[in-house]
N, C-alpha and C positions, 0 to 999 in steps of 0.2 A: 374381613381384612386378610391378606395375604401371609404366608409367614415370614419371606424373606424378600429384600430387595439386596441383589448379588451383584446389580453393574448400575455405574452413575454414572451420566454422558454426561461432561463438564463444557461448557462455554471456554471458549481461552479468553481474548479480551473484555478487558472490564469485568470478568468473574476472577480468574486464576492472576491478574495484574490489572490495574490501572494504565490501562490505553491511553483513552481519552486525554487525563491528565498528564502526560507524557508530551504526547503526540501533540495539541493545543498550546501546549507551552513553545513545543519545536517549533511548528508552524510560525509563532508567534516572531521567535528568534531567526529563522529564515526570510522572514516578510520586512525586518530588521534589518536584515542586513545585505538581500538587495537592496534596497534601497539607500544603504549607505553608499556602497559600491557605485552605483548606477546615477545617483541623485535622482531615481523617481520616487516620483511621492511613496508612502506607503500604502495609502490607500488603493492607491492605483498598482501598486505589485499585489495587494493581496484580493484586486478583482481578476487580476491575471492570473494567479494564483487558482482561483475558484472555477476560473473556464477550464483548466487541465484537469479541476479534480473532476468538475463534472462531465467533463469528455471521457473522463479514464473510466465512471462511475466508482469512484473511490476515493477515501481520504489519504490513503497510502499507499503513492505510485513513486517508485525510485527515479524515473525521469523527469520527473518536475521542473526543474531550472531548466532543462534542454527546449522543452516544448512552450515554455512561458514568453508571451509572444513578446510583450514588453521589453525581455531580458533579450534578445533574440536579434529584435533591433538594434537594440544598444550595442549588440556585441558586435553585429555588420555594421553599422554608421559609426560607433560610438557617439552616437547622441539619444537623447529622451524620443520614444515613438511619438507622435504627433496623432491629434485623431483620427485625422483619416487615416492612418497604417493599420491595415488591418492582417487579416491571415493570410489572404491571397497573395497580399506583394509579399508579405514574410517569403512564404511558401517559393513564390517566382524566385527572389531571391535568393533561397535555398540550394532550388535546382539548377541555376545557374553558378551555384559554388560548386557542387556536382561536378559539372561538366564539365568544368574549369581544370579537375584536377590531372589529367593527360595535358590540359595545355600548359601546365604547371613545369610537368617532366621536361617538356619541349624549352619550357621557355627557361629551364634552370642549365642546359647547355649552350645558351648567349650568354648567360652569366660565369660560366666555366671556357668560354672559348679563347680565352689565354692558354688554359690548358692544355698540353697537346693531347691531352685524351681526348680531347674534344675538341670537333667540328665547328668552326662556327657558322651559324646560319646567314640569308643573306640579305638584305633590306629587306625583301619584297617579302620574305617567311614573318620577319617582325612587324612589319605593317599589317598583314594577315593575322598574325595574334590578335594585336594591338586592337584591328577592327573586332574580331572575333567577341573580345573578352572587353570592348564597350571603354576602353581605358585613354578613349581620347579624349573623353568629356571633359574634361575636367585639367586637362593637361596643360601645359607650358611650351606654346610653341617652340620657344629653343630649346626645351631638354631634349636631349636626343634617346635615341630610341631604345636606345639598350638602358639609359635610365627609366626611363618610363617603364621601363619593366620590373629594373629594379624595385622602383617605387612600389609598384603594383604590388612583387611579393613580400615587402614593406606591411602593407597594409594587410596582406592576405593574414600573413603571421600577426600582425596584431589581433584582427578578430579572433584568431586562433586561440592566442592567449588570453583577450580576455574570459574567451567561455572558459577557458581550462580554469583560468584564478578563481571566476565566481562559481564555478562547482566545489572546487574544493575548498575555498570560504564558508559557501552554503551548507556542504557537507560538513566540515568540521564544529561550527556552528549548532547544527542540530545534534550532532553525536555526543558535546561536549552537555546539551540542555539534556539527552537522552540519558546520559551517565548519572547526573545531576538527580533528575525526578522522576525514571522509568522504576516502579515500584512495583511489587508481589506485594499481594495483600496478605494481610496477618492472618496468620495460623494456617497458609493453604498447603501448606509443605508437610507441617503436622497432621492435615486432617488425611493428606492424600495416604501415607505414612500407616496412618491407622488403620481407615478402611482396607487397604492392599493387605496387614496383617490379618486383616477380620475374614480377610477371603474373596472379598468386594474386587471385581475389576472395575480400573479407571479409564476413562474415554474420553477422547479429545473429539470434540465435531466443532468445526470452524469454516465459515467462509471464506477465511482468508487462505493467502496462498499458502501450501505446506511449508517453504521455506522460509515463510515468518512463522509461523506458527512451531516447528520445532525448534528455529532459532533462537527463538525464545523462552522453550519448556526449558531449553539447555543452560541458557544464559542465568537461569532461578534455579538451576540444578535437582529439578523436577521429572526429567522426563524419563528417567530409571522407574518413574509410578504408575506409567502408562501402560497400558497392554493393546491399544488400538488408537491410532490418531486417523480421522476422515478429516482431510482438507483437499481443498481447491489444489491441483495443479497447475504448477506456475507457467505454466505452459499455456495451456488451457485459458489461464485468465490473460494470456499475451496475444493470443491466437482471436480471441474477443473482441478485442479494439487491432486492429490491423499491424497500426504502429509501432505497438510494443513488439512486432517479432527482432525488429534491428535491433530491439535489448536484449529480449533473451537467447536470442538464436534457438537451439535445439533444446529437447527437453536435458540430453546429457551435459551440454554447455550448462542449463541453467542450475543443475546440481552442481557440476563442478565449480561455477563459480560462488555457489552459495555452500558449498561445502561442510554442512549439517546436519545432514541425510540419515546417518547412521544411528539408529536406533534401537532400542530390545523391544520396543512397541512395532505389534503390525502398520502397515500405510496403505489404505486404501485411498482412491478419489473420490472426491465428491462432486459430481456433472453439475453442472450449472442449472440443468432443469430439477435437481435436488437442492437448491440451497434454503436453508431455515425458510419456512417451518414445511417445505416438503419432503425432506430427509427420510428413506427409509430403514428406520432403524433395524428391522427384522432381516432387511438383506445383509446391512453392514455385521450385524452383532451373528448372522448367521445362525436363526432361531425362524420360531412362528411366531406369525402376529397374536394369538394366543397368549403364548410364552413371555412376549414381552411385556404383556399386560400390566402385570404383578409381580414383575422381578429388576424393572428398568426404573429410575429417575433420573429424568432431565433437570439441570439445573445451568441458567443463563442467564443476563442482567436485562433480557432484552425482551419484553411480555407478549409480543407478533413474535417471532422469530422462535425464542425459546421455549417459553411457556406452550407458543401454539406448536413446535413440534409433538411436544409430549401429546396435545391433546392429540392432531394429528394420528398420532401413532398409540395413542389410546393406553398410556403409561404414566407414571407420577412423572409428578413436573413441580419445582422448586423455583420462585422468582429471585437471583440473587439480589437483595435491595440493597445492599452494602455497594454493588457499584451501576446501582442505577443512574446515570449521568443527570446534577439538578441543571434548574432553568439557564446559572450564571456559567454551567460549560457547555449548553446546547445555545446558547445566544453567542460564546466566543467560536462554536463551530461552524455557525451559518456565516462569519464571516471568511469564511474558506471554503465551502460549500452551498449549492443550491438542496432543498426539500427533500429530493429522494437520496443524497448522497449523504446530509446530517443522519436521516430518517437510519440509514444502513447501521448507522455509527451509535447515535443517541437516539433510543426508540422513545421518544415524546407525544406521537402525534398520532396513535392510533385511538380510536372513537371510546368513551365508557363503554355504552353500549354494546359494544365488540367486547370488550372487556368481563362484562356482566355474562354475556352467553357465554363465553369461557369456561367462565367461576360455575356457572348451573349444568353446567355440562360434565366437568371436570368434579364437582363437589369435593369430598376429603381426598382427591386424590392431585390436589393443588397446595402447597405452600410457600409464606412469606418468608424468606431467612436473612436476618440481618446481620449475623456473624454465622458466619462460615461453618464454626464447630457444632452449629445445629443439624449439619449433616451427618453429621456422626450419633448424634443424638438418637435422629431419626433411623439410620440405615441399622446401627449396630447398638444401641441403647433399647428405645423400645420399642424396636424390631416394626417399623412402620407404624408409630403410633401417631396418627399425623393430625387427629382429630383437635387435639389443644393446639395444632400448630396452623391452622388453614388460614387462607389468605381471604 
């Protein structure tokens, strides 16, 4: 046995807080309350709901409502999408609000042409809109043409506002459920507290993006314990799926507007082709793979992912089972999620057998911990006595 283990690479969700239960309840309350808004079923907002996350590959993507096709419709027609509306016409209809908006400028000096600041334009330029922008369909042969314009940007600002109302309904909604039941689990404040006394460095390794991930050390008033956080760049994971660049714009927009950043813990990233359980610990902690043998525990709620970094990387490894996600919040996840996107969140589905070569692999150098303060137990008590504790 070793004589010391001196750094413990922490899990953030569901080890360091309750995610899952957080974030399942949000969900739950956002899928609510489209659906009030909108009058679509909620079954149907919350298969809407499950196409974005599994586009985004994630349970937690901040553009959710924008991209929710259901919602999307309702907000250009204001009426319920009908089956056949699919992505496409969304999408068409999209790009043609686009391209509308230069005709928007043009057509807001017919409505100014009282004005003497303003020109008025002359039949033939409003018939040319009018054709342009598809706004005879539906028209009233005597309205005359300057209302039909009006009317038009009538309707434009409505769609407008309805998206505006149901983001920040949806938003509020969830932040208000967030406040409510986003929890730190017991004792992790204490334990981090101890070990940092003992001499122990603490380590944040997460997949998630850095700015949830410190957003949140911050929000539990934790991350004074850290001395290294490796997460996903928010960039990075924007730059992934295409669409999220019109969120985050540039890496320095996505700090500034997440405004978190500042830390006594180093930031490194973590590449996409490292995420759990291929993490290289020896580069991040700036050691030999050696070294880290017998001085490193991994500890995560999630037995692919964390457990197998440790083994990976040939270091103790700690199953947090305190927030291992049970059956009744991986069955409320699947309904917001497809397989591999629960699988990220709640690790349920990986094989025994996987399991077993682990355990025979790993031997005493594998443990179960059901309360948290068994870290401290193990790290700084009796100094890696891990053999009464194996999983």
């Amino acid at each position: 046995m070793p004589n010391k283990i001196d750094t413990v690479v922490w899990d953030a969700d569901n080890t360091l807080w309750d995610w899952i239960g957080m974030h399942l309840t949000g969900m739950r309350s956002m899928a609510k309350k489209i659906s009030e808004i909108t009058g679509i079923p909620e079954s149907e907002v919350k298969e809407s709901m499950k196409r974005v996350y599994d586009a985004a590959d994630s349970l937690d993507y901040k553009p959710l409502v924008q991209e929710m096709d259901v919602v999307l419709w309702w907000a250009i027609t204001g009426e319920k999408a009908g089956e056949k509306v699919g992505k496409e016409e969304i999408l068409e209809e999209m790009v043609k609000r686009k391209e509308r908006r230069e005709d928007r400028k043009r057509i807001t000096r017919v409505l100014n042409s009282e004005n003497d600041d303003f020109q008025p334009i002359d039949e033939g330029e409003c018939k040319e809109l009018l054709h342009k922008l598809d706004l005879k369909r539906g028209a009233v042969k005597e309205t005359s043409e300057k209302e039909k314009l009006i009317q038009f940007l009538t309707s434009e600002g409505e769609r407008f506002r309805r998206m505006t109302d149901i983001n920040f309904a949806v938003h509020t909604v969830y932040t208000h459920k967030r406040e409510e039941t986003f929890k730190m689990y017991p004792f992790i404040s204490e334990v981090l507290q101890q070990l940092r006394e003992g001499n122990v460095r603490n380590v944040v390794l997460s997949d998630a993006p850095i700015s949830k991930v410190i957003g949140r050390l911050k929000r539990f008033g934790i991350d004074d314990n850290f001395d290294l956080i490796c997460a996903r760049d928010d960039t990075k994971v924007a730059e992934e799926k295409e669409r999220g660049k019109k969120h985050l714009g540039s890496y320095e927009d996505a700090r500034s507007e997440v405004g978190v950043y500042e830390t006594r813990a180093e930031q490194r990233t973590l590449y996409d082709c490292e995420k759990k359980p291929h993490a290289n610990l020896a580069y991040h902690l700036d050691r030999s793979q050696d070294q880290i043998k017998d001085s490193v525990l991994v500890i995560g709620d999630n037995f692919e992912k964390d457990v197998g970094t440790a083994d990976n990387n040939g270091c103790y490894g700690a199953l947090a089972q305190y927030g291992v996600a049970d059956s009744t919040s991986v069955a409320g996840l699947k309904e917001f999620g497809g397989p591999e996107v629960v699988h990220r969140n709640a690790e349920r589905t990986d094989s025994e057998l996987e399991r077993n070569r682990v355990r025979a692999r790993m031997g005493d150098k594998l443990v179960v911990v059901d309360d948290v303060r068994q870290i401290v137990d193990i790290v700084l008590g009796g100094r890696n006595d891990l053999k009464s504790k194996r999983y």
